[in-house]
Backbone bond lengths (Angstrom), bond angles and torsions (degrees), N, CA, C in turn:
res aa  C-N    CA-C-N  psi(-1)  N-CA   C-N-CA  omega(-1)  CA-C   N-CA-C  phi
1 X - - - 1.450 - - 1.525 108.70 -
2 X 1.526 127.21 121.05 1.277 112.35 137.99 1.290 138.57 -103.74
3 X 1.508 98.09 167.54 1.754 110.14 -163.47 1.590 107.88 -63.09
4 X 1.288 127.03 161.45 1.321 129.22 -164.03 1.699 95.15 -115.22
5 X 1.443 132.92 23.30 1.139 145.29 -156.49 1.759 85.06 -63.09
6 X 1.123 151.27 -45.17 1.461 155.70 -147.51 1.878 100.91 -91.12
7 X 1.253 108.90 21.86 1.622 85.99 -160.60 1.487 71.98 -114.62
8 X 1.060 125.29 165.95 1.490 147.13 148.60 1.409 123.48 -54.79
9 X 1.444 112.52 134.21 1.925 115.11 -177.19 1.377 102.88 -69.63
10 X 1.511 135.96 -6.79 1.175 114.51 168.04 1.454 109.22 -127.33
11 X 1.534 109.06 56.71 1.901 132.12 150.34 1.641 85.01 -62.42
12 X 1.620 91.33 150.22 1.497 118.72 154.33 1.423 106.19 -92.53
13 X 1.540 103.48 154.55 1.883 114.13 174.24 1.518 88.08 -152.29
14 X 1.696 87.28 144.61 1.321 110.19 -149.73 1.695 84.30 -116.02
15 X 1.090 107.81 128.46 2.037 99.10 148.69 1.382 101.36 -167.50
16 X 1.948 96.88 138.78 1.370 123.31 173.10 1.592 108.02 -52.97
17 X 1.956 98.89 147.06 1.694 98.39 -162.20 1.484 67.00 -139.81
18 X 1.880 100.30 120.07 1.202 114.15 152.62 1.777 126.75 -50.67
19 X 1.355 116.19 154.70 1.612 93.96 140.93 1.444 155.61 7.69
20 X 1.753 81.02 -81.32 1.380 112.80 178.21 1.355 136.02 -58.34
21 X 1.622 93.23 -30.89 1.437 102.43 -168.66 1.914 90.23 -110.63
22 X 1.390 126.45 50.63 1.269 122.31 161.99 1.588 104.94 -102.72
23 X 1.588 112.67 -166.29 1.452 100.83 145.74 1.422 95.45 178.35
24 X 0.952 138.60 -174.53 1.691 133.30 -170.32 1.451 95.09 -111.55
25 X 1.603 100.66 152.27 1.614 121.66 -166.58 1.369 96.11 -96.25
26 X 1.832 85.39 151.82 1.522 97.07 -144.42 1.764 96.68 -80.10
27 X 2.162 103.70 -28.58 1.363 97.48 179.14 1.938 103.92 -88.34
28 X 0.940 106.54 23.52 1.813 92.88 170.07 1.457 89.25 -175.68
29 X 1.447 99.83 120.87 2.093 104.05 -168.48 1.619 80.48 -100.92
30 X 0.929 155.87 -3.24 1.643 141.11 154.50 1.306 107.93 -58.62
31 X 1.592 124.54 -12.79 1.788 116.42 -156.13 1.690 90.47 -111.04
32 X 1.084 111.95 170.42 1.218 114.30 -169.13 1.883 106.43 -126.05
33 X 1.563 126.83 122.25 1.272 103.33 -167.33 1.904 95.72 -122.05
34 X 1.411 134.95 -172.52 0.980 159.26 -151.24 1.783 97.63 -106.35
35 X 1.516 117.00 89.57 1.670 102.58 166.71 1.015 136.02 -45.03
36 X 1.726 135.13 166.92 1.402 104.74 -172.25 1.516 98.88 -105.93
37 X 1.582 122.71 23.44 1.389 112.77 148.78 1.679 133.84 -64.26
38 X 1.572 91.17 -30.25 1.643 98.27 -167.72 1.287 138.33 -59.42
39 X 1.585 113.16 3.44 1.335 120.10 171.03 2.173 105.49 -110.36
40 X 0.845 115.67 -8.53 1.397 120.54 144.54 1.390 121.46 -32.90
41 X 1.311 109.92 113.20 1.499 122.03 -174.76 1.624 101.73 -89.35
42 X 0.933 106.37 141.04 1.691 125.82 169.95 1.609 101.26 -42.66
43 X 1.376 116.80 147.51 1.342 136.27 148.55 1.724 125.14 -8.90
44 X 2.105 88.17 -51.31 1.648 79.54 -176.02 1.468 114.07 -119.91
45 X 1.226 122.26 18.31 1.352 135.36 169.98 1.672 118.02 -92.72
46 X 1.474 84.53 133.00 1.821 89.72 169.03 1.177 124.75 -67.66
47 X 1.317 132.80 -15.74 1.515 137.33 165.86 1.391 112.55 -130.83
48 X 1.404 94.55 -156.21 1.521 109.93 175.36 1.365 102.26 -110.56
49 X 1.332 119.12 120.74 1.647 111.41 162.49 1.682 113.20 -76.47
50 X 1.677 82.65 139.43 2.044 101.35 -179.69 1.849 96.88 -136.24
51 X 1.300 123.25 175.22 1.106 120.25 179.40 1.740 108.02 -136.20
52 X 1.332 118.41 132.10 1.476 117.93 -165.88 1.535 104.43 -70.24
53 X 1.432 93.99 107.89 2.011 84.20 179.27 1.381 119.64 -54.51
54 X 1.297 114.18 -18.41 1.398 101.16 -171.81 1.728 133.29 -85.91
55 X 1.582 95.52 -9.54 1.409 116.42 169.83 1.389 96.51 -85.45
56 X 1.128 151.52 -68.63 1.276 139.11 161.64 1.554 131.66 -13.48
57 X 1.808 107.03 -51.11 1.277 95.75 152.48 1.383 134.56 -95.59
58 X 1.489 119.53 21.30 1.021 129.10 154.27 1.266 111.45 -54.87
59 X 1.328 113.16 -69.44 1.665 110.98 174.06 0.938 115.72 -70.42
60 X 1.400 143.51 34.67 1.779 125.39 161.43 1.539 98.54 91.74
61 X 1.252 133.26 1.77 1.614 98.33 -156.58 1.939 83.34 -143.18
62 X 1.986 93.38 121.54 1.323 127.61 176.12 1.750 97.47 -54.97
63 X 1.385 100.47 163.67 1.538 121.23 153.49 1.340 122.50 -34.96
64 X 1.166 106.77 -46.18 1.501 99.36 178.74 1.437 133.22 -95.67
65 X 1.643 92.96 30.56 1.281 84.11 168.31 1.664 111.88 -115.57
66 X 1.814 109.89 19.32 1.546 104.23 165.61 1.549 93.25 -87.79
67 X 1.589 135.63 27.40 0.990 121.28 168.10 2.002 116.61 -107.16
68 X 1.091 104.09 35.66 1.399 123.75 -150.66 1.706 90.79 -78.28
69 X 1.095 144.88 107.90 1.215 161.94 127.08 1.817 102.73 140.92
70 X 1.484 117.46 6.61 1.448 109.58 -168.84 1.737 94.63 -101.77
71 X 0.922 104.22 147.77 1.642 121.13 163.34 1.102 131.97 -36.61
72 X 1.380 140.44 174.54 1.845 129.73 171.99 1.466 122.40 -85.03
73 X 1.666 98.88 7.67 1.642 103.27 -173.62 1.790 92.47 -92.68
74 X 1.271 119.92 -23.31 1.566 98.41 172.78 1.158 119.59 -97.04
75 X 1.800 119.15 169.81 1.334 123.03 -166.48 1.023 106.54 -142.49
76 X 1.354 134.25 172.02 1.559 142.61 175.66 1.584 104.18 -114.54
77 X 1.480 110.21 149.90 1.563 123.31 -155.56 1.434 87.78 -115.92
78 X 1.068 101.48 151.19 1.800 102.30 162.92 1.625 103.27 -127.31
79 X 1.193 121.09 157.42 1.385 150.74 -163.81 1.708 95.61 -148.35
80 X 1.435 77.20 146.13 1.830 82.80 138.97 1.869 117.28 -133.09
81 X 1.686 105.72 176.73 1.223 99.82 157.28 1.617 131.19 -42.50
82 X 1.479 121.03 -39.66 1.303 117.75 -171.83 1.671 121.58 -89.41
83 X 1.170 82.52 -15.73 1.796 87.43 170.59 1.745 98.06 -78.05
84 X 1.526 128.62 -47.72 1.569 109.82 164.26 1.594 134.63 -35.04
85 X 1.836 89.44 -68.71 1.727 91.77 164.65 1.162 149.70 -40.50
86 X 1.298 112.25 -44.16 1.891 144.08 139.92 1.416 97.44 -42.15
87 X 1.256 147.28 -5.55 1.167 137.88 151.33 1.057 135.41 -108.28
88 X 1.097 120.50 -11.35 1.872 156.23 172.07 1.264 92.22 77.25
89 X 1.409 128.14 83.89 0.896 127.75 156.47 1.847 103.16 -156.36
90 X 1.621 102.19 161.67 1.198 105.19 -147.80 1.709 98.76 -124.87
91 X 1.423 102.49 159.54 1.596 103.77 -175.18 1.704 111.49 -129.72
92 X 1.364 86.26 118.37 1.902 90.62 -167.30 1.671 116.22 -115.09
93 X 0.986 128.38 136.11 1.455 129.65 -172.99 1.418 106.04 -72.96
94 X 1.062 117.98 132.02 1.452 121.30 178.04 1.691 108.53 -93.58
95 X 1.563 117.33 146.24 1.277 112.80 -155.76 1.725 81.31 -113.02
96 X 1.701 92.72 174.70 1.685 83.75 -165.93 1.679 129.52 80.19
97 X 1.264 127.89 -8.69 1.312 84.06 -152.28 1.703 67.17 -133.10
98 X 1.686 96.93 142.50 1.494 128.59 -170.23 1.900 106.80 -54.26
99 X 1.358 104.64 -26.19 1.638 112.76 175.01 1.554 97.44 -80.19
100 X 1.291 114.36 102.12 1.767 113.34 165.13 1.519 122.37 -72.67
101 X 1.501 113.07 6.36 1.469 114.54 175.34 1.643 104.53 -102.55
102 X 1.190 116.51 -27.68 1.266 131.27 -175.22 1.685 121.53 -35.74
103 X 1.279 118.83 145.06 1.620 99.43 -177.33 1.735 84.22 176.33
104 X 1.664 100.29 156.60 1.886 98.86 172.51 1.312 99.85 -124.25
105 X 1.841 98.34 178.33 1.390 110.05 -176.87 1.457 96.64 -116.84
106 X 1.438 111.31 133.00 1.368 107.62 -152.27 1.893 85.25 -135.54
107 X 1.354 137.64 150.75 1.503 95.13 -2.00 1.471 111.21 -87.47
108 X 1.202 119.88 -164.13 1.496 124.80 -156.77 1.584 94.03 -71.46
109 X 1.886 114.23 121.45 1.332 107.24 -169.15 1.800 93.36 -81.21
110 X 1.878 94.78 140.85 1.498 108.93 164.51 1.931 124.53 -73.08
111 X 0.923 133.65 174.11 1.112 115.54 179.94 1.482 133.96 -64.00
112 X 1.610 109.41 -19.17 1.745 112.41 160.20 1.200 103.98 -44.89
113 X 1.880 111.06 -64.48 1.422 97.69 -157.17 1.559 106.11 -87.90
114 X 1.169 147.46 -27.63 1.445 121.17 166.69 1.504 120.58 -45.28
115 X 1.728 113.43 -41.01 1.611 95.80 172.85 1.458 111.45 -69.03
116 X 1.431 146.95 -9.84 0.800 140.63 -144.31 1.594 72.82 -107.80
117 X 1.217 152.68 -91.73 1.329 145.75 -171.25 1.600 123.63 -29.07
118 X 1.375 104.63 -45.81 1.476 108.41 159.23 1.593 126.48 -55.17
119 X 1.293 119.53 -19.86 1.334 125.67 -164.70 1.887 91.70 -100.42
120 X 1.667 108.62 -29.14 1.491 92.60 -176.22 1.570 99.01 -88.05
121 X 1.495 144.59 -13.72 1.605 132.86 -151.25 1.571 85.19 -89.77
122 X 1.568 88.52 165.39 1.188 122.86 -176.20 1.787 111.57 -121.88
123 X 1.180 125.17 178.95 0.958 118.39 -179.07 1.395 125.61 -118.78
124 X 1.610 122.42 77.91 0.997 127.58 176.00 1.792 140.17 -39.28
125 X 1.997 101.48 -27.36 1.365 111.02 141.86 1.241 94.85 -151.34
126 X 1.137 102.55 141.39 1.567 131.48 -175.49 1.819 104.87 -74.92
127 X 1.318 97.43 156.32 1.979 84.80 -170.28 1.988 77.94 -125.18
128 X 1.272 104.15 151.38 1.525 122.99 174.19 1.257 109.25 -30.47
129 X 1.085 139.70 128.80 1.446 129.99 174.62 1.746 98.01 -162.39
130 X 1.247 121.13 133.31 1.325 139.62 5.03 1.522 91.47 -70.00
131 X 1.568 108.38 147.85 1.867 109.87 159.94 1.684 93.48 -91.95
């Protein structure tokens, strides 16, 4: 993996938001906001996978298309680089891997800092809400 130290604090980062990790806002329960699980990396990963929006729109292709076989109940989160750094944590491109936008936030954020990232993303596509 290398470090993404060259990108700018105001890169976009992209990552798919299950379901699960939505939940309704506390000032408008019709709106739908970002849990503060959803930047929580899986069990067997060293980070959190996010995807560099800007290689994405390098090639032509919006946010929604890391939503490519999932339903309208999920959404994509946006981050940026500086909301990571502001957390001391770092974003590295992973080599290998067939997604060329692909890259994690390492080290593996604990639950301060995933809610703390969840509380800064935005919603680059919004997933159906109310279902």
């Amino acid at each position: 993996m290398a470090a993404c130290e060259a990108i700018p604090e105001d890169a976009r980062l992209w990552r798919r938001v299950s379901p699960i990790s939505q939940a309704p806002s506390v000032d408008d329960p019709s709106d739908v906001v970002v849990r503060g699980d959803a930047f929580r990396a899986r069990p067997s990963e060293d980070g959190t996978s996010v995807d560099l929006a800007a290689v994405h729109e390098a090639a032509n292709r919006s946010a929604i298309a890391l939503l490519d076989g999932m339903d309208d109940t999920w959404g994509v989160a946006e981050i940026t680089m500086k909301h990571c750094r502001d957390l001391e944590c770092h974003v590295v491109k992973t080599s290998g891997d067939p997604n060329d936008a692909h890259a994690e936030v390492i080290p593996r954020p604990n639950k301060r800092v995933s809610r703390e990232l969840s509380l800064a993303a935005t919603w680059a596509v919004k997933p159906r809400w109310p279902r």
